[in-house]
C-alpha positions, 0 to 999 in steps of 0.5 A, a space after each residue: 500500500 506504501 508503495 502503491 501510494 508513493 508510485 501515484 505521487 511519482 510523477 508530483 515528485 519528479 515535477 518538484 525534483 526538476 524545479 528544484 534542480 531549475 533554481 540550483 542550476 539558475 543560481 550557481 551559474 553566477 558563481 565558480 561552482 559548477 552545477 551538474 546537471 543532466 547532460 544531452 540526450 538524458 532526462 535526469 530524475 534529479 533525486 540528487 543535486 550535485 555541485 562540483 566545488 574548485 578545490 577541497 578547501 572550498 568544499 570543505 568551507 563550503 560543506 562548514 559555513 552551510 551545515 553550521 547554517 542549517 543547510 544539510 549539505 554533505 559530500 557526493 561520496 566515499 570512495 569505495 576502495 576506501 572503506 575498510 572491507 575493501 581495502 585489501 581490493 585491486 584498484 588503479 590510481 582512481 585519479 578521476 575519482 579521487 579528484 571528484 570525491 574531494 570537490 563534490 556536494 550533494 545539496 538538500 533535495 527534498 520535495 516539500 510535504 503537501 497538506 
């Protein structure tokens, strides 16, 4: 029944989703911080917003100044090679990965509830 309730509100959400992508994506292209948004030939369900910061310090800065804010920000994620069941695991460099990983955030995306 949860289920089946939430599946009826799916396409509200994915509405809700996008507007709120159309304001991150319209505010930080006045900024240094690049918004990732859905690339050609793709529809993203924006489930999560992402931001690619310059540096690790700015993100840290950035991830600081808005959680001591109140805004729950927090990085994209952890590397999996870096959790500890993984860590006896083949990898390469991870070059790319790791560059993303100390500049990504993932932004509050929530849907606001309706009364």
């Amino acid at each position: 029944a949860l289920a089946c309730a939430q599946l009826e509100q799916l396409e509200n959400f994915l509405k809700e989703k996008r507007k709120i992508s159309e304001l991150y994506q319209n505010f930080f292209e006045k900024t240094n911080i690049s918004f990732k948004a859905e690339i050609k030939n793709t529809k993203s369900n924006y489930w999560l917003n992402t931001i690619e910061l310059p540096s690790k310090r700015e993100r840290d800065l950035f991830l600081e100044e808005t959680n001591k804010n109140h805004i729950m920000t927090r990085p994209a994620w952890n590397l999996l090679n870096t959790l500890p069941v993984y860590a006896k695991c083949f990898t390469d460099t991870l070059e790319n990965s790791n560059y993303l990983s100390e500049r990504l955030v993932n932004l509050p995306s929530g849907v606001p509830w309706k009364k």
